[in-house]
KETOR-57147 format. One line per 8 residues: their letters; for each residue x, y, z of N, C-alpha, C, O, CB. Coordinates in steps of 0.2 Angstrom, whole numbers. Glycine has a CB too. Layout:
% KETOR-57147
A> X/Y/Z/X/Y/Z/X/Y/Z/X/Y/Z/X/Y/Z ~ ... .
//
This chain:
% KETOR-57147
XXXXXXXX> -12/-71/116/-7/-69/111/-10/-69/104/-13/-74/102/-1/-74/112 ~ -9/-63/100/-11/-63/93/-7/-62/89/-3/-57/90/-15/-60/91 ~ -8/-65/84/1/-62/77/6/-63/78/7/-68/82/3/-55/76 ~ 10/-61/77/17/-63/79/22/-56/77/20/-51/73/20/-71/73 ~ 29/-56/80/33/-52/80/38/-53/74/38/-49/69/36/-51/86 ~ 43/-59/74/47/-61/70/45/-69/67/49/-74/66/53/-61/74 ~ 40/-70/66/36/-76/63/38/-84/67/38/-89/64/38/-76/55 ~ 38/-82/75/40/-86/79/47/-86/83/48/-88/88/40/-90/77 .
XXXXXXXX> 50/-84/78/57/-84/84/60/-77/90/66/-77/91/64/-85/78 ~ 56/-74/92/57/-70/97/52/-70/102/52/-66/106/59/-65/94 ~ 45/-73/101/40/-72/103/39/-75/111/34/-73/114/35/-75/98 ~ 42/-79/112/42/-80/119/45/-75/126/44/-74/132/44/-86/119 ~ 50/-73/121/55/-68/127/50/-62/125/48/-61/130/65/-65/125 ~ 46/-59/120/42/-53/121/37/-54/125/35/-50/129/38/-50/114 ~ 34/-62/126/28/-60/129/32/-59/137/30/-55/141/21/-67/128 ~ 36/-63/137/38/-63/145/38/-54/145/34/-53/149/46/-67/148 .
XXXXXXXX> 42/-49/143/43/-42/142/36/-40/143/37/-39/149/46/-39/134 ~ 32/-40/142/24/-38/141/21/-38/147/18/-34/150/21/-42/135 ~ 22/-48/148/20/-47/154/20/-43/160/15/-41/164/22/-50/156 ~ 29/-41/161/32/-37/167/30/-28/167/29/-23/171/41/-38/165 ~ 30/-30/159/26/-20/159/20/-19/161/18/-13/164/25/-15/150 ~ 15/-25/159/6/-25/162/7/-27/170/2/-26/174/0/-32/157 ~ 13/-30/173/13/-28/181/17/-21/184/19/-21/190/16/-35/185 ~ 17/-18/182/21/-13/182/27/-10/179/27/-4/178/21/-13/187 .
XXXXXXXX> 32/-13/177/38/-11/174/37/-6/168/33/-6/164/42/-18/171 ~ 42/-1/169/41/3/163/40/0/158/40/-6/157/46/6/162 ~ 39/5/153/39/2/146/47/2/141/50/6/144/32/7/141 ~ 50/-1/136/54/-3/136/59/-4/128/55/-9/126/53/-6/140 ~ 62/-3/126/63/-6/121/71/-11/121/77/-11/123/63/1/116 ~ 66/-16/117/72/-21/118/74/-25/112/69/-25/107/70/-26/125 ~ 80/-27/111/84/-28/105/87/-35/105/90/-38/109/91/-22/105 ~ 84/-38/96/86/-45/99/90/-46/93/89/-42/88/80/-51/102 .
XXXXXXXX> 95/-51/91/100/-52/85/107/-48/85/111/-48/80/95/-50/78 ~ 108/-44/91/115/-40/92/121/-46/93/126/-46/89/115/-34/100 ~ 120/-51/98/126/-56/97/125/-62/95/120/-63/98/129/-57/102 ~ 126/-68/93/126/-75/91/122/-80/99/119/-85/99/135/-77/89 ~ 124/-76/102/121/-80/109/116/-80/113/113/-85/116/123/-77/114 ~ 115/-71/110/106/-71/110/105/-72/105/99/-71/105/102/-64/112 ~ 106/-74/99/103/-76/94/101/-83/94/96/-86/90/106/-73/89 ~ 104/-86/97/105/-94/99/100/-95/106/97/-100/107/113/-96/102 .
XXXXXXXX> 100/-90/109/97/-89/116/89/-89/115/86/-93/118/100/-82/119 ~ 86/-85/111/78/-83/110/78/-86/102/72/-85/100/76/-73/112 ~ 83/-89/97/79/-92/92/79/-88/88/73/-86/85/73/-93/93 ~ 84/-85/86/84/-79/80/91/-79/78/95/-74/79/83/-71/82 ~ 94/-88/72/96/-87/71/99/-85/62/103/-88/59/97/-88/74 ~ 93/-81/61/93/-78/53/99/-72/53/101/-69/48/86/-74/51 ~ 100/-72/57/107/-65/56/102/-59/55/105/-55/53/113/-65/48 ~ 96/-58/56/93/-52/57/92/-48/63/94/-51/68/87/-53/55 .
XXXXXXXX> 91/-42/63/92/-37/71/83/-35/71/81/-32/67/100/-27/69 ~ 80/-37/75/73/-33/78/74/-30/84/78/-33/88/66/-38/79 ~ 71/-23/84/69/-18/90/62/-21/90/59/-22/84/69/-10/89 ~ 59/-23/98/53/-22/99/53/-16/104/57/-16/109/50/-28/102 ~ 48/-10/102/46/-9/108/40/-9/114/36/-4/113/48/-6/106 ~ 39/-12/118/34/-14/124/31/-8/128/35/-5/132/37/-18/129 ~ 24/-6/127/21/1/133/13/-5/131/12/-9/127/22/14/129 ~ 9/-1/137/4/-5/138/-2/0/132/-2/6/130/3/-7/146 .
XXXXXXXX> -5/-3/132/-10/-1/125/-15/5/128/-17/3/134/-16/-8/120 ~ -16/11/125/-18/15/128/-26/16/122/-27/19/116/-11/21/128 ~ -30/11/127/-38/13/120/-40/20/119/-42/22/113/-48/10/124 ~ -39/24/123/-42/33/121/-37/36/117/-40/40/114/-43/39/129 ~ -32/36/117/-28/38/112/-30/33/104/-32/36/99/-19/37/117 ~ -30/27/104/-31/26/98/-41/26/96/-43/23/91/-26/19/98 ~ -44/28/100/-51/27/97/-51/34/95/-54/35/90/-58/24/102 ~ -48/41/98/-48/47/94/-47/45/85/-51/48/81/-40/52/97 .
XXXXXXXX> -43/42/84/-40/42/77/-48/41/75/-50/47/75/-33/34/74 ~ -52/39/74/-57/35/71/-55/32/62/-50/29/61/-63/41/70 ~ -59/34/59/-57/35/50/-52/39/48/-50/39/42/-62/38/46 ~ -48/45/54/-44/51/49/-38/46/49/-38/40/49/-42/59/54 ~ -34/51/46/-26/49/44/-21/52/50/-18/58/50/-25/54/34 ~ -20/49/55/-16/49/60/-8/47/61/-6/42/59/-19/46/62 ~ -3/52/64/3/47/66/1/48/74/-1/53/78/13/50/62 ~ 1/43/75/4/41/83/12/40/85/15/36/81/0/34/86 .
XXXXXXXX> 16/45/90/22/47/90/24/41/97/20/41/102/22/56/89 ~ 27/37/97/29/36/104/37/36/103/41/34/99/26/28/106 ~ 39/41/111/45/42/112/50/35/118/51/33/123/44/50/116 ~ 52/34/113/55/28/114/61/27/119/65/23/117/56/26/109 ~ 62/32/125/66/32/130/61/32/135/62/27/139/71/37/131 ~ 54/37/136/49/35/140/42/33/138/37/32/142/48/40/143 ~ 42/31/133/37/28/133/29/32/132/24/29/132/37/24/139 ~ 31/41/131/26/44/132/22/47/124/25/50/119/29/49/137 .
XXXXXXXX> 16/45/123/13/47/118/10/52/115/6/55/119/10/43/116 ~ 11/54/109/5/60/107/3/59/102/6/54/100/8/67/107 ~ -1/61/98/-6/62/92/-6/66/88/-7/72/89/-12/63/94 ~ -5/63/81/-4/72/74/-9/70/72/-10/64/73/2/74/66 ~ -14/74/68/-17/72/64/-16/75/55/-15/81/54/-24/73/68 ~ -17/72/49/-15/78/44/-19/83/45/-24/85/47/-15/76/38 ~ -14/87/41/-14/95/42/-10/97/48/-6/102/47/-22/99/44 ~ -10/94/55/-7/96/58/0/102/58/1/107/59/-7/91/59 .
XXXXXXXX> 5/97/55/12/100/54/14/98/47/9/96/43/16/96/60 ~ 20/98/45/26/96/39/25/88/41/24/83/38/36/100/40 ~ 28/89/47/32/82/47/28/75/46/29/70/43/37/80/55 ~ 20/77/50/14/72/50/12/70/44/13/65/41/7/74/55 ~ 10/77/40/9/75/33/15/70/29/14/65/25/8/83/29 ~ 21/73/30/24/71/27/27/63/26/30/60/21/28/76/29 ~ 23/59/34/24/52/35/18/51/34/17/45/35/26/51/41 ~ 13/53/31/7/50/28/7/51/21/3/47/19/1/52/31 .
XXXXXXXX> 10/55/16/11/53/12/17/47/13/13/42/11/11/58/10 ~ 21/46/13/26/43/14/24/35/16/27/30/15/31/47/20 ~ 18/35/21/16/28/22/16/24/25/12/21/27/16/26/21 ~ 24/23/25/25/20/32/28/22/38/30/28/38/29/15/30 ~ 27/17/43/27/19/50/35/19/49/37/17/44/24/15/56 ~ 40/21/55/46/22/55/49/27/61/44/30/63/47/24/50 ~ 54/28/65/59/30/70/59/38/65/60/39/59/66/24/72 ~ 58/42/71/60/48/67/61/53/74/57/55/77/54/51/61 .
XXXXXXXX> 72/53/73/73/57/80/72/51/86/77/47/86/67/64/82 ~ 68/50/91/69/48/95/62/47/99/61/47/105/73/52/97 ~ 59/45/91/51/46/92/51/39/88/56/37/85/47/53/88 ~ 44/33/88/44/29/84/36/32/80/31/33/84/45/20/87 ~ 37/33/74/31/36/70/26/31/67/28/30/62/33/40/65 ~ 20/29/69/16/24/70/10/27/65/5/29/67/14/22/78 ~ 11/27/57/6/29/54/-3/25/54/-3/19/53/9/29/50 ~ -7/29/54/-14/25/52/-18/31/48/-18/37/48/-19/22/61 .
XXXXXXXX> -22/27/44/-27/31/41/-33/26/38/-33/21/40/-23/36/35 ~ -37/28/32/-41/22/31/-37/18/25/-31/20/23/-48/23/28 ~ -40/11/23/-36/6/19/-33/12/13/-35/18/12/-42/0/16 ~ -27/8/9/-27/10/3/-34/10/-3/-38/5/-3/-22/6/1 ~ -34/14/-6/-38/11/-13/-35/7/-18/-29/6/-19/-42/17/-17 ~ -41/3/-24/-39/2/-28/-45/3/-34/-51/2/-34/-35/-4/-27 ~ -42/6/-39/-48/10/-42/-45/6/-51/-40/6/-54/-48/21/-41 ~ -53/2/-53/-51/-3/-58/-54/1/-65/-60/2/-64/-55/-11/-57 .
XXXXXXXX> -52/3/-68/-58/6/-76/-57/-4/-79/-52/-7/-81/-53/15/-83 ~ -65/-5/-80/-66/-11/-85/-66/-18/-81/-62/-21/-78/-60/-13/-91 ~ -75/-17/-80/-77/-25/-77/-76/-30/-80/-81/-33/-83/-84/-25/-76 ~ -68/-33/-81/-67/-40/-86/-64/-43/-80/-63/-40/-75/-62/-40/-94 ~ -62/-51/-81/-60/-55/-77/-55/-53/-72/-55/-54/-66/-58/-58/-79 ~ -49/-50/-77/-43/-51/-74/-46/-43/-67/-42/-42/-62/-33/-51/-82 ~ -51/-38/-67/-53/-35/-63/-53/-36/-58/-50/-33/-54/-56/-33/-63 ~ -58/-44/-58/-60/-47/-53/-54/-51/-49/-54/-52/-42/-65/-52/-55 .
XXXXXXXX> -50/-53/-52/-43/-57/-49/-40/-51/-46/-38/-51/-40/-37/-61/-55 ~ -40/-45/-49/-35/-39/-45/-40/-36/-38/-37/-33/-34/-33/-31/-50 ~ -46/-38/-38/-51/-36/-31/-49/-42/-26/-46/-41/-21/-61/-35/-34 ~ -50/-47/-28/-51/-52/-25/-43/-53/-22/-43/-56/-17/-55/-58/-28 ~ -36/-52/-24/-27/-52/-21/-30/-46/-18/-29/-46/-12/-18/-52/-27 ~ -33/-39/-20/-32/-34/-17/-34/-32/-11/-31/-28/-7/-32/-30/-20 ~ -41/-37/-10/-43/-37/-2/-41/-41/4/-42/-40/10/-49/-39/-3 ~ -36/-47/0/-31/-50/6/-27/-46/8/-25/-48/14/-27/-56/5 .
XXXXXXXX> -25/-41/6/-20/-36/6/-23/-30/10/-20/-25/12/-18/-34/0 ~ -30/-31/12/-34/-25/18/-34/-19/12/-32/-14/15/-29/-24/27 ~ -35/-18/5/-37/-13/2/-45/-11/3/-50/-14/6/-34/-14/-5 ~ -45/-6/-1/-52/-7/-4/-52/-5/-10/-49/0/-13/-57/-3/0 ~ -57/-10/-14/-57/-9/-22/-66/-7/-26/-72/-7/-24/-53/-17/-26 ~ -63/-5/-30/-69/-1/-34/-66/-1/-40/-60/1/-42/-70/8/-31 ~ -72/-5/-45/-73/-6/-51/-78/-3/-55/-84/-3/-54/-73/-11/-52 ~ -73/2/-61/-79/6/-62/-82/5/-71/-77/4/-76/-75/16/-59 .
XXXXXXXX> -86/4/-73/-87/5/-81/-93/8/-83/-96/10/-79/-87/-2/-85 ~ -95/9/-88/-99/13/-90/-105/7/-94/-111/7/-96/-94/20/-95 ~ -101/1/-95/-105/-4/-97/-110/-9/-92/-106/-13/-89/-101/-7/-101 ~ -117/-9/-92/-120/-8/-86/-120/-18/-84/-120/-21/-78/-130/-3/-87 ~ -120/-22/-91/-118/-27/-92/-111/-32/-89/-110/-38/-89/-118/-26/-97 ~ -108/-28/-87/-99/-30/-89/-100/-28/-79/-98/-31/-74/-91/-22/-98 ~ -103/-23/-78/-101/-21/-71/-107/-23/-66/-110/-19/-62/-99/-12/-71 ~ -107/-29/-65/-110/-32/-61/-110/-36/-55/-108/-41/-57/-112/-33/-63 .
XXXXXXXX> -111/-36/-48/-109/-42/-44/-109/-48/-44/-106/-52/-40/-111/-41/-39 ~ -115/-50/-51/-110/-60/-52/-103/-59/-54/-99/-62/-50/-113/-65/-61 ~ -101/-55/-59/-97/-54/-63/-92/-55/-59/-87/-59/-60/-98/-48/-65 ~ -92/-48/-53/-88/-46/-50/-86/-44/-42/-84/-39/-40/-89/-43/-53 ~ -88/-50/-40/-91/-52/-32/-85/-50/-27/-87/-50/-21/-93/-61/-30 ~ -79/-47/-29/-74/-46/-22/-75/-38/-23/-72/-36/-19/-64/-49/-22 ~ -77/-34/-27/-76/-25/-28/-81/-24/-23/-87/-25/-23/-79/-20/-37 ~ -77/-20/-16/-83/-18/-12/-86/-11/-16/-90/-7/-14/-81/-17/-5 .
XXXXXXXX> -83/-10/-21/-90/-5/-23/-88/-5/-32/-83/-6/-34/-88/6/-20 ~ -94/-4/-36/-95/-7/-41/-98/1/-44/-102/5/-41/-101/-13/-39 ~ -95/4/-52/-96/11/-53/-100/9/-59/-95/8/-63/-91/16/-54 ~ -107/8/-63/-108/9/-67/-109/18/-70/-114/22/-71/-113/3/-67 ~ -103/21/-70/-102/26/-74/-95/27/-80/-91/23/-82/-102/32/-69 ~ -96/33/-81/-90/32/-88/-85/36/-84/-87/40/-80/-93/36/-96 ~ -77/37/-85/-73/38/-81/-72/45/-79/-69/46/-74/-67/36/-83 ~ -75/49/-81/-75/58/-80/-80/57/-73/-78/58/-68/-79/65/-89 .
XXXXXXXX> -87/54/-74/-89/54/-66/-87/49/-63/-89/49/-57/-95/54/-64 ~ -84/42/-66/-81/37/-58/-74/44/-55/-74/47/-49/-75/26/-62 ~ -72/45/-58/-65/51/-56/-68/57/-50/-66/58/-44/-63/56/-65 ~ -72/59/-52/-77/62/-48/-81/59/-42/-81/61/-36/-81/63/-52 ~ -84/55/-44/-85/51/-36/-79/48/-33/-79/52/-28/-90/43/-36 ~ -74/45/-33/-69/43/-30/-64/46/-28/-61/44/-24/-67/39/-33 ~ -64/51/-31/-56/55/-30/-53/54/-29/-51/54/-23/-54/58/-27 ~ -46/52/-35/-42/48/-30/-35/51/-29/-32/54/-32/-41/41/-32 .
XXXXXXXX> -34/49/-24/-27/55/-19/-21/51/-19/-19/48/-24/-30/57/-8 ~ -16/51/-14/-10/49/-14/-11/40/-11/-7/35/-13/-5/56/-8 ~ -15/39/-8/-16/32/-7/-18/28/-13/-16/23/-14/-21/30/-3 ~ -22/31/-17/-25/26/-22/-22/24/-28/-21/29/-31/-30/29/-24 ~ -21/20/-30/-19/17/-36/-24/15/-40/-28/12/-38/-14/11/-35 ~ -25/17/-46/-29/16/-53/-24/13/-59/-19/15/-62/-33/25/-56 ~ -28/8/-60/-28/2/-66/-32/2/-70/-37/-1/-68/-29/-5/-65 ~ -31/4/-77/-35/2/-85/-34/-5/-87/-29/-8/-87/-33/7/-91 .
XXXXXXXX> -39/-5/-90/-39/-12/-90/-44/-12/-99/-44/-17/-103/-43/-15/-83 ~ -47/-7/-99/-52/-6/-106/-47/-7/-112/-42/-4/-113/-58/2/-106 ~ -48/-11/-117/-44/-6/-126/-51/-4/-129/-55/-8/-133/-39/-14/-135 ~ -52/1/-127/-56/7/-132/-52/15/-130/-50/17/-124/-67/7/-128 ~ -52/17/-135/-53/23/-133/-57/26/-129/-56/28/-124/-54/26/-137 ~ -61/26/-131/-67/32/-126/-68/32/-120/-70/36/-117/-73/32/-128 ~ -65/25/-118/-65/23/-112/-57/25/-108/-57/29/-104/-67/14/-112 ~ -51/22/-110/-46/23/-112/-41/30/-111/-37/32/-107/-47/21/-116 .
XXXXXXXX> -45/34/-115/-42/42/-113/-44/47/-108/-41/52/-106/-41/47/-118 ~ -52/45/-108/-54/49/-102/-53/47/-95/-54/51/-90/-60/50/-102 ~ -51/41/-96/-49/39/-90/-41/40/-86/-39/41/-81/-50/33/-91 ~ -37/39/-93/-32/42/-90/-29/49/-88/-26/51/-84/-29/41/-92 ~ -31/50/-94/-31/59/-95/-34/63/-86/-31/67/-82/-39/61/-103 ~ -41/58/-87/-42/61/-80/-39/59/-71/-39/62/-66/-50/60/-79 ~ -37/54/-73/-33/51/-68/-27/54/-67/-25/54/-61/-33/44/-69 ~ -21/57/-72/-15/60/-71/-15/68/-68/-10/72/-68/-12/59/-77 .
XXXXXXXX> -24/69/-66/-25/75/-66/-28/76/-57/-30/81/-54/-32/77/-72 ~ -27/69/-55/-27/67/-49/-19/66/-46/-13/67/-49/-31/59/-49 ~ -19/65/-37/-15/61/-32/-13/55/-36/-8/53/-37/-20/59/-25 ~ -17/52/-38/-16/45/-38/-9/43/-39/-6/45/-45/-19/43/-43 ~ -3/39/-34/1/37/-33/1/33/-39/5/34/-44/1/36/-28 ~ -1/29/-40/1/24/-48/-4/25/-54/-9/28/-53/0/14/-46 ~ -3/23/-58/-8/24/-66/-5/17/-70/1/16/-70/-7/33/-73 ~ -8/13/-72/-6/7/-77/-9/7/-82/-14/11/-83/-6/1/-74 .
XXXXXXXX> -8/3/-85/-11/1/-92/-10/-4/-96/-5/-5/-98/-10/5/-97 ~ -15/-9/-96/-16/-15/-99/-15/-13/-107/-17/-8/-110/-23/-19/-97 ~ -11/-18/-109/-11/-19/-116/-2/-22/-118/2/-24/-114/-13/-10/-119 ~ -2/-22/-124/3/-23/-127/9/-18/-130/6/-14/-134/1/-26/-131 ~ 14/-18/-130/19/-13/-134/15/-10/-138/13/-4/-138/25/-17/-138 ~ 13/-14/-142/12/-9/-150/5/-5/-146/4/1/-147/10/-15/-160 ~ -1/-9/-143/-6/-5/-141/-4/1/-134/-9/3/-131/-12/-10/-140 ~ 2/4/-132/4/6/-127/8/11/-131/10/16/-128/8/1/-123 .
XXXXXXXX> 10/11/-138/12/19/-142/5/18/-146/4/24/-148/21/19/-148 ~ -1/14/-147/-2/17/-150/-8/24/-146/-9/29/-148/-3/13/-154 ~ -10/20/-140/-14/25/-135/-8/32/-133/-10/38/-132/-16/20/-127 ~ -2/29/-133/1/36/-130/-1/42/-135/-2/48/-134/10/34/-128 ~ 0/39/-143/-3/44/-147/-8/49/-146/-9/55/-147/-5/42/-151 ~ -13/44/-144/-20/47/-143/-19/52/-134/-23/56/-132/-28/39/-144 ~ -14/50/-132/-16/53/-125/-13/61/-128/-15/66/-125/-13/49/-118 ~ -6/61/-135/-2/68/-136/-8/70/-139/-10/76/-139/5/68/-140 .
XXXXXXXX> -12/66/-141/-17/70/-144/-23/74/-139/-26/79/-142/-20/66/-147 ~ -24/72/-134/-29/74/-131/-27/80/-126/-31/83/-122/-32/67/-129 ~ -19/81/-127/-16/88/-123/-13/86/-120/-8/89/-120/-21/93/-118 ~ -10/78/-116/-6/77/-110/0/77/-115/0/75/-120/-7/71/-106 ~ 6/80/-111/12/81/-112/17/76/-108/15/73/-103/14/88/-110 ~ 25/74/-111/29/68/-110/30/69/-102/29/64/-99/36/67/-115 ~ 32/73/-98/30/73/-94/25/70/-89/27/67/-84/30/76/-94 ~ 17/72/-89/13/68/-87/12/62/-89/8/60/-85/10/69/-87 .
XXXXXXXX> 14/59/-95/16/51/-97/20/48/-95/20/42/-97/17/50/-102 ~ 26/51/-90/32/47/-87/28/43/-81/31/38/-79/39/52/-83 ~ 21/45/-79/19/42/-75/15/37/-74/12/34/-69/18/46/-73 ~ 15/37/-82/8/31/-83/14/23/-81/20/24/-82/5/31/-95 ~ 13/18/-80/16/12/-79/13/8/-86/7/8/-86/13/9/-71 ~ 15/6/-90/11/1/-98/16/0/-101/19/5/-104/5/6/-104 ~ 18/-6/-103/13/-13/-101/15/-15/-92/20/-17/-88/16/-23/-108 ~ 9/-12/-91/11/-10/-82/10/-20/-78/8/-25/-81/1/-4/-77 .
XXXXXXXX> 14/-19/-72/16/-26/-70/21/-27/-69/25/-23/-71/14/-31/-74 ~ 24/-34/-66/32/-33/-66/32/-41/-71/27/-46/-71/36/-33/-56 ~ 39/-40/-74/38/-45/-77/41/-53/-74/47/-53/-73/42/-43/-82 ~ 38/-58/-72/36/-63/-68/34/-69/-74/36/-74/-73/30/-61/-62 ~ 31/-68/-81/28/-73/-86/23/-76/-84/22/-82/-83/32/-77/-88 ~ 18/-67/-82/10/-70/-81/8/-72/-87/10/-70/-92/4/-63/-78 ~ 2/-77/-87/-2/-77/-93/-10/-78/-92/-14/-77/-96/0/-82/-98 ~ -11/-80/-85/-21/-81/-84/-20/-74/-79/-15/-72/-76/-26/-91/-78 .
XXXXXXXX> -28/-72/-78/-29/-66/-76/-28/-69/-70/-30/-64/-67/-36/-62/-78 ~ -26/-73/-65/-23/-72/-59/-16/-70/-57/-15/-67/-52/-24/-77/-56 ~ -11/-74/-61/-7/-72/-64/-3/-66/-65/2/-63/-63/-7/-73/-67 ~ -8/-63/-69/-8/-56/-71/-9/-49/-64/-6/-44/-63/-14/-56/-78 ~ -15/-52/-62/-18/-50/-54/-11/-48/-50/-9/-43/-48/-23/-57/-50 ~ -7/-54/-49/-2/-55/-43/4/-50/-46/7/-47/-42/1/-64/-41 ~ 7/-50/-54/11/-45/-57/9/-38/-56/13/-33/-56/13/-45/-65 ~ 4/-37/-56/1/-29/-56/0/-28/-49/-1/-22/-47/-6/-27/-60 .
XXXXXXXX> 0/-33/-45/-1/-30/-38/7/-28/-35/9/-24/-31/-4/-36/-32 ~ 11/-33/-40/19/-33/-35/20/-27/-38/25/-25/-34/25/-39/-35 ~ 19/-24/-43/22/-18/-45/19/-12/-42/22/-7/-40/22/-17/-52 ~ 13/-12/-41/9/-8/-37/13/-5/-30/16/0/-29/2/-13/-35 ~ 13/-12/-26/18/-11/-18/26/-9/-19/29/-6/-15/18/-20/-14 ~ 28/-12/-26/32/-7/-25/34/0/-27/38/3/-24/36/-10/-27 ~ 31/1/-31/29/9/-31/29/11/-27/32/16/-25/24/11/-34 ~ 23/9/-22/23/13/-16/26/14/-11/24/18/-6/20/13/-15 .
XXXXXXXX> 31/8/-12/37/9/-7/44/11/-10/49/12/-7/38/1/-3 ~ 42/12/-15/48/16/-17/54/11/-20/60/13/-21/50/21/-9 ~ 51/5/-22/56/-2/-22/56/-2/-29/52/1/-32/53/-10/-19 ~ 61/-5/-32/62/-7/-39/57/-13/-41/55/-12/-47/69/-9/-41 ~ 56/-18/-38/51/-23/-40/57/-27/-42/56/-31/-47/43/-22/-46 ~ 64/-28/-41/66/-32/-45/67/-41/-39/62/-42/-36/74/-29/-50 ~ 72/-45/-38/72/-50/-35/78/-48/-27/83/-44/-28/74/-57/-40 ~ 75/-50/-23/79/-48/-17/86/-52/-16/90/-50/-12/75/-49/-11 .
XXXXXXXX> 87/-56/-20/97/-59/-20/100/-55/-25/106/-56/-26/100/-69/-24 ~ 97/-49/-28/102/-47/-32/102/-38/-27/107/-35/-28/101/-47/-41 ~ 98/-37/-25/97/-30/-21/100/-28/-16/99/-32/-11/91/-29/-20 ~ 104/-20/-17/109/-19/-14/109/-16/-5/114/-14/-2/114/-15/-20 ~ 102/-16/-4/97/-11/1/96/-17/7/97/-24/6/88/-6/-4 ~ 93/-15/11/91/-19/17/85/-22/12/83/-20/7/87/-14/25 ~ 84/-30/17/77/-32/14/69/-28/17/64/-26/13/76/-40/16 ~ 70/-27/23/64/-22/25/65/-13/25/70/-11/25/62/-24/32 .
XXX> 60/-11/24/60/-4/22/63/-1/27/63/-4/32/53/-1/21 ~ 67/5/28/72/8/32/68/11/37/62/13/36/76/13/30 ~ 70/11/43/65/12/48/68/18/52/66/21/57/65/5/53 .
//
């Protein structure tokens, strides 16, 4: 037994389920938290509703995926699987942009592809604190600067990849698409607008920007200056982060991550007793 389903309270009636399907029993979907009885019965009583569904693990179907960006589809009356890969269709792309896995029709849509990125401009501390939360989180990060001093592995020991360039060719090596989120972190210009400039010219799902109010109009100046229009500035996130009352670069690390995830789930970032939506993402 590895991991858990509901963080213990359902975990004993699944394995017994699991069992019966690895001696033969169909595969199965089974529902726990519908009445007070069974919720009393198997240990679930949060007032929450889980679907598990149980088929036995198929290795050749999941070692095809390798590194691509896959949904694996399972039809959840029989238990019977198939494989998109992107490009495929509308709908596959459409759940890998989108990200998460989810029920779609009468299918449960099981996304995989490689980690998220996270793409830093400016080898300074608080970089290192956003590499090092971003790898518990199974990302991958890449810190990039053009200062050959500042971007080093004493420095900067959780970035599995380290860019001493300036941001027109970190942008270029990295490419970054609908997974990747990029964080400035430099107050220079030079560093500053080519980085953004070139970053809003990407995928990139999020853009942030360290700084303060007044230095956040004053860059946005320099970005009307440099050709980008209010439009492509709706997208910048600055003074990016959720407001929590960070003040050390770890701090600061954990606000820019939670805003990050929620972006990409499409969430407000604000506190869950006041929010009017399920707690977990719609399925």
């Amino acid at each position: 037994m590895e991991g858990s389903v509901s963080g213990g309270c359902v975990e004993s009636d699944v394995v017994g389920v699991c069992r019966a399907v690895l001696e033969g029993q169909a595969p199965r979907l089974v529902t726990y938290g519908i009445s007070d009885e069974q919720a009393f019965e198997v240990g679930l009583p949060c007032g929450g509703e889980i679907d598990v569904f149980v088929r036995e693990y198929d290795d050749d179907l999941y070692a095809r995926i390798g590194e691509r960006r896959a949904v694996v589809y399972t039809d959840l009356e029989t238990g019977a699987q198939r494989i998109a890969f992107e490009g495929d269709d509308d709908v596959t792309d459409g759940l890998l942009r989108g990200v998460a896995s989810r029920v779609v029709g009468s299918e449960f849509a099981d996304v995989f592809g490689p980690p998220p990125r996270l793409l830093v401009f400016g080898a300074i501390d608080t970089a290192e604190e956003l590499c090092r939360a971003a790898k518990q989180l199974g990302w991958r990060t890449i810190v990039a600067d053009a200062r050959a001093r500042f971007a080093t592995a004493k420095r900067i020991p959780s970035a599995d990849e380290l860019l001493v360039l300036w941001p027109d060719d970190a942008l270029a090596q990295v490419q970054p698409d609908h997974t990747t989120a990029v964080v400035v972190l430099t107050h220079d210009e030079k560093f500053d607008v080519p980085a953004i400039v070139g970053t809003l010219a990407t995928g990139a799902f999020y853009v942030g920007l360290l700084g303060s109010r007044r230095t956040q109009a004053k860059r946005r100046e320099a970005l009307l200056d440099a050709g980008l229009d209010e439009a492509a500035l709706e997208r910048v996130h600055g003074p990016l982060g959720l407001d929590i009352g960070a003040h050390t670069p770890a701090e600061t690390a954990v606000s820019i991550l939670a805003e990050i995830l929620a972006v990409r789930a499409g969430r407000g970032g604000g506190p869950l007793c006041t929010a009017a939506g399920r707690i977990h993402a719609e399925v």
